[in-house]
C-alpha positions as CSV (number, residue, x, y, z in Angstrom):
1,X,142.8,102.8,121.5
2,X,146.6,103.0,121.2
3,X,148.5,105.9,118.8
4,X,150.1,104.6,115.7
5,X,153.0,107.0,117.2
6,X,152.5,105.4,120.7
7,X,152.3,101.7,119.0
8,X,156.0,102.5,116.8
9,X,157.4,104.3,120.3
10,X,156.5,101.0,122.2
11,X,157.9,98.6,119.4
12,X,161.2,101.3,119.8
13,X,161.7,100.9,123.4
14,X,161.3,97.0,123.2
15,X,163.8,97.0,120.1
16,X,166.1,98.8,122.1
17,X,165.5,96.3,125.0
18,X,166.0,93.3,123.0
19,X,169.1,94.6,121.2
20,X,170.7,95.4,124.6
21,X,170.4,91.7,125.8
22,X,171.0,90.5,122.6
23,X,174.6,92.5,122.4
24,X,175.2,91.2,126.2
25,X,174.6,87.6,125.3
26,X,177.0,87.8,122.4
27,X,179.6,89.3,125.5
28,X,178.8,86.5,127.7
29,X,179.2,84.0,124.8
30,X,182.6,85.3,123.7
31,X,183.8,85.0,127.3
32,X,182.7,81.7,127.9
33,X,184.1,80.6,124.8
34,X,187.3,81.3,125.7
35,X,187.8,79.6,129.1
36,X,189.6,76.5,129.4
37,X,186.8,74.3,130.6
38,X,183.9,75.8,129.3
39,X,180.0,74.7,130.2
40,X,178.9,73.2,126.8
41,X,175.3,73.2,127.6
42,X,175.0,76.9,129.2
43,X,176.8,77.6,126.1
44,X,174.7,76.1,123.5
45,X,171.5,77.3,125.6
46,X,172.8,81.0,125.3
47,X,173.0,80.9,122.0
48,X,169.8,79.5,121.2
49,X,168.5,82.7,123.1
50,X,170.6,84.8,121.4
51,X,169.4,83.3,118.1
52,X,165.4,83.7,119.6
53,X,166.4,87.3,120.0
54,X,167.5,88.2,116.4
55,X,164.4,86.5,115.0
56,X,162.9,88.7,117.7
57,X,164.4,91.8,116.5
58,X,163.7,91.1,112.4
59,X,160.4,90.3,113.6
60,X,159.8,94.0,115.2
61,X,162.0,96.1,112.6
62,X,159.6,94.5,110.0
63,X,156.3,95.3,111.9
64,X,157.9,98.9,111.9
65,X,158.2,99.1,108.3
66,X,155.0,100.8,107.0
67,X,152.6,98.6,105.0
68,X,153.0,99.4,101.4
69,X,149.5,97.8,100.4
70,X,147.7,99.8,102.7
């Protein structure tokens, strides 16, 4: 059986992952934006997955937050 410090250092280290790509898609969306003929659908795909990732990351920061009712 897992920790409850191993289980919150695990759901740190993936937080941190996910914020990472998250902040990189938001580079690679800026940049894309801005070029004169711009790929619509690799657009709209990358922000769907950057979208994915910040339900991601409210998912995890709430399943960090300690359970009150416990």
């Amino acid at each position: 059986m897992i920790s409850i410090d191993a289980q919150h250092e695990e759901l740190r280290n993936r937080l941190y992952e996910i914020r990472l790509e998250h902040r990189d898609l938001d580079d690679a969306i800026a940049a894309l934006a801005e070029m004169p003929h711009k790929n619509d659908l690799l657009l709209k795909r990358l922000k769907k997955r950057k979208l994915m990732l910040k339900d991601e990351i409210t998912r995890l920061e709430d399943e960090m937050i300690p359970d009150l009712d416990a």
